[in-house]
C-alpha positions in Angstrom: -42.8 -22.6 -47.3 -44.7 -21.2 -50.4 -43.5 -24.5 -52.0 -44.9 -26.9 -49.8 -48.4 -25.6 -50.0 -47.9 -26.1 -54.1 -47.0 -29.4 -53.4 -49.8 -30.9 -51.1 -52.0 -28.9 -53.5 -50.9 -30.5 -56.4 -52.1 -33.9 -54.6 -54.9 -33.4 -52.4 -56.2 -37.0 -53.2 -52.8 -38.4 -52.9 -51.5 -36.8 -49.7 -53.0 -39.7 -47.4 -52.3 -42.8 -49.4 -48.5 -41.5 -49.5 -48.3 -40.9 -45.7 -49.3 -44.4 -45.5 -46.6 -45.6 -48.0 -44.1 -43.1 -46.2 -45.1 -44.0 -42.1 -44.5 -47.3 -43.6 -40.6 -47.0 -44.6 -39.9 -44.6 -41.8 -42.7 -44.3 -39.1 -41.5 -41.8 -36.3 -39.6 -39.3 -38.4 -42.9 -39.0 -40.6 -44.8 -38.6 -37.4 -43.3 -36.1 -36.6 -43.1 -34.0 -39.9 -47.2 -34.6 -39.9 -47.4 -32.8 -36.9 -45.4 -29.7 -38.9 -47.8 -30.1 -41.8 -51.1 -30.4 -38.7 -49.7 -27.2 -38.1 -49.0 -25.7 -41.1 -52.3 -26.5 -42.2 -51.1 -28.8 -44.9 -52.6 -31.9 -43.2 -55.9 -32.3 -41.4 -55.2 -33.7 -37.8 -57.7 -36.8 -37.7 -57.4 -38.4 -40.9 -52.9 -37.8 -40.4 -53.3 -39.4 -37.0 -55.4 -42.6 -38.0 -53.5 -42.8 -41.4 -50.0 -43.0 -39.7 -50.9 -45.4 -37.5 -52.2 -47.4 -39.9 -49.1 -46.9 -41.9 -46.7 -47.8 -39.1 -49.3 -51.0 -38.3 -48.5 -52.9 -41.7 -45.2 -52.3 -41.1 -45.2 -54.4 -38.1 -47.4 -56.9 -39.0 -45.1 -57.1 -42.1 -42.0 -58.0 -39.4 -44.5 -60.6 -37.9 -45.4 -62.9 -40.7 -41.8 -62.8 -41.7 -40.6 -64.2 -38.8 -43.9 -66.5 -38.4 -43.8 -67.6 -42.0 -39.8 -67.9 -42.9 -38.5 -67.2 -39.4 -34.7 -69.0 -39.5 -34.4 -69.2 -43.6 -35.3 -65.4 -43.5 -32.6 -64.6 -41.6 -29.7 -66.6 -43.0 -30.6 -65.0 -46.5 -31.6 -61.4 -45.7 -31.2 -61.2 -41.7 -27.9 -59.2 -42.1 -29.7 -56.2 -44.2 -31.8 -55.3 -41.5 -29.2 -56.4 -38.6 -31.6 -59.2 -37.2 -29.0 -62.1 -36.4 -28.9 -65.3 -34.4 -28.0 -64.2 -31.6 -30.5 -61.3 -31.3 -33.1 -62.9 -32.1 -32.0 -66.0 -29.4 -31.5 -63.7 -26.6 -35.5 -62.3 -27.9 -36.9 -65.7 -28.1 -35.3 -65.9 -24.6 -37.1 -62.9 -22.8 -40.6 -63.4 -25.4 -41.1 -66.6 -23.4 -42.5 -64.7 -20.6 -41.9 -60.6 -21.2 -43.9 -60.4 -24.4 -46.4 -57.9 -23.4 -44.0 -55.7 -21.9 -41.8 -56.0 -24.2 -43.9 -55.2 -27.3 -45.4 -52.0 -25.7 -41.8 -51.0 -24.5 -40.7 -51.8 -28.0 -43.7 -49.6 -29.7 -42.7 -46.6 -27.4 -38.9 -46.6 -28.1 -39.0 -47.9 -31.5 -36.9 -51.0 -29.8 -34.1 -48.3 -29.2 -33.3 -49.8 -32.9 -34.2 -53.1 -32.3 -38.0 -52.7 -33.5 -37.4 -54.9 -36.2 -35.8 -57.9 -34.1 -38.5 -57.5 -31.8 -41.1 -57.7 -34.0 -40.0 -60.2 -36.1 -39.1 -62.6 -33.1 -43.0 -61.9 -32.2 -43.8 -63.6 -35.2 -41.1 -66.5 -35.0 -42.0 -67.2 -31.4 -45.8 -67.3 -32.5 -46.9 -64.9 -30.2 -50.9 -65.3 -30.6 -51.9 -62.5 -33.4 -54.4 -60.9 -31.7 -52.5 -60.4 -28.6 -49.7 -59.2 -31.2 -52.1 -56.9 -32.8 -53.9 -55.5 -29.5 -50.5 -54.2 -28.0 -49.2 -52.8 -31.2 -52.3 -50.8 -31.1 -52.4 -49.8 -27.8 -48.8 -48.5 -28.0 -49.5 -46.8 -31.7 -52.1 -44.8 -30.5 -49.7 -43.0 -27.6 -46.7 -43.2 -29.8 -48.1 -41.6 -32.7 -49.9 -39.0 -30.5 -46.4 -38.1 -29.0 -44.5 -37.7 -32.2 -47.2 -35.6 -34.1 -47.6 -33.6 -30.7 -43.7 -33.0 -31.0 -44.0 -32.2 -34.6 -47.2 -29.7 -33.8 -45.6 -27.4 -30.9 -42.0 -27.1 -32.3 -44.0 -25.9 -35.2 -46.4 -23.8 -33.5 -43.8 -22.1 -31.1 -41.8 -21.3 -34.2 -44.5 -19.5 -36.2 -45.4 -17.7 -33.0 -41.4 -16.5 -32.1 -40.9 -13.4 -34.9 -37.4 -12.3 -34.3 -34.5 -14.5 -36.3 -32.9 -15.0 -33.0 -35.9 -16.7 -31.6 -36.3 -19.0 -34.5 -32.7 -19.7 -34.4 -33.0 -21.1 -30.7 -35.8 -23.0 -31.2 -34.2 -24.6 -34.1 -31.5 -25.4 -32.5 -33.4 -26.7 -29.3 -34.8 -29.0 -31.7 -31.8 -30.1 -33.1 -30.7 -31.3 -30.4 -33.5 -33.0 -28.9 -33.5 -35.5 -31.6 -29.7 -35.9 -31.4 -30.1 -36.7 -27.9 -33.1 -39.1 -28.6 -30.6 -41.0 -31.2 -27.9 -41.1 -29.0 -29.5 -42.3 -26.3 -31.4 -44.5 -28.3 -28.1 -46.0 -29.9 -26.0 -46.0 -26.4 -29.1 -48.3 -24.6 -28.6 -50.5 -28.4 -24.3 -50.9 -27.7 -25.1 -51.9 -24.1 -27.5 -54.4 -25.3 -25.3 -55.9 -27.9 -22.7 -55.5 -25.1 -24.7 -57.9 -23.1 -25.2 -60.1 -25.3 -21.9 -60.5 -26.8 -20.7 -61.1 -23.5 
C-alpha cells in the first residue's frame, strides 16, 4: 500500500492527465480502480470523476469519426483487430435505423456487452447527427462512471473497515467473483448475439 502513495506522490501533476490517457485504453476497469484510489485517498473524487469521463468520451468520439470518416475501408484493413466485421456492423446499421437512442445509452451502460466498439463506430458510419451522438454518450457517462467508481469506493471502504484476515479474504473473494460474473454474462449475451446473427 505504502508503494502506491510513493507513486501518486511522485506525480501529483501527472496523476490526472494519465487517468485520461488510461480511461481512454480501458475505461471501466480504470473506473473502478479510481474509486480504490477515491478511497484510499490517492485521488480527489471530483476532478477523478469529470477526468474519467472525459477520458472514456474521446474514446468514443474516436470510434465515431472512424466509422464517419473511413467507415467500409476501415474495416477491410483494420476491422478484424478490434473484431468489427461486416456482418456486425450490417446487423448495427440495421437496428441504428430506428433504435439509435436506445441503443447508445444501452451500449454506454453495458460497455456493448463487448460490442462498444461496433456500436459506436457504426454511430459514426450511419451518420448518426453528432450532437445527438454526443448528448447520449454523456448522459450515459455520467451514470456509468458514477457506478463503476461507486463499486471501486465501497469494496474499498468495506475492506479497510473489516480487520480480521478472514474478513478481508471474503470480501476479496466476493469481489472476485462479481466481476467474473459481470464478464461472463457480458460474454454469454455477446455468443447469443453472434449466434443470431450467424444464423
Amino acid at each position: 500500500m505504502s508503494l502506491l502513495y510513493q507513486i501518486f506522490g511522485l506525480v501529483p501533476f501527472l496523476k490526472y492527465p494519465l487517468l485520461i490517457f488510461a480511461a481512454i485504453v480501458e475505461g471501466p476497469l480504470v473506473m473502478m480502480l479510481s474509486g480504490v484510489f477515491v478511497r484510499l485517498n490517492l485521488l480527489d473524487l471530483i476532478p477523478a470523476y469529470f477526468v474519467l469521463m472525459l477520458g472514456d468520451l474521446i474514446g468514443d468520439i474516436a470510434w465515431y469519426c472512424l466509422g464517419y470518416f473511413w467507415g467500409r475501408p476501415f474495416i477491410k484493413r483494420f476491422g478484424h483487430f478490434f473484431s468489427i466485421t461486416e456482418k456486425l456492423v450490417a446487423t448495427g446499421e440495421h437496428f441504428f435505423q430506428r433504435y439509435h437512442d436506445k441503443i447508445l445509452i444501452i451500449s454506454k451502460l453495458t460497455t456493448g456487452f463487448g460490442f462498444a466498439p461496433v456500436v459506436l463506430f457504426t454511430a459514426g458510419l450511419t451518420k448518426v447527427p453528432f450532437r445527438r451522438y454526443f448528448f447520449l454518450n454523456l448522459i450515459g457517462e455520467f451514470i456509468w462512471t458514477a457506478i463503476l467508481i461507486s463499486i471501486g469506493f465501497f469494496f474499498t471502504d468495506l475492506y479497510v473497515h473489516v480487520n480480521d484476515v478472514l474478513g478481508r479474504i471474503a470480501i476479496s473473494a466476493g469481489i472476485a467473483i462479481l466481476v467474473v460474473l459481470l464478464f461472463g454474462f457480458a460474454k454469454y449475451v455477446r455468443s447469443r448475439i453472434m449466434a443470431e446473427i450467424n444464423k
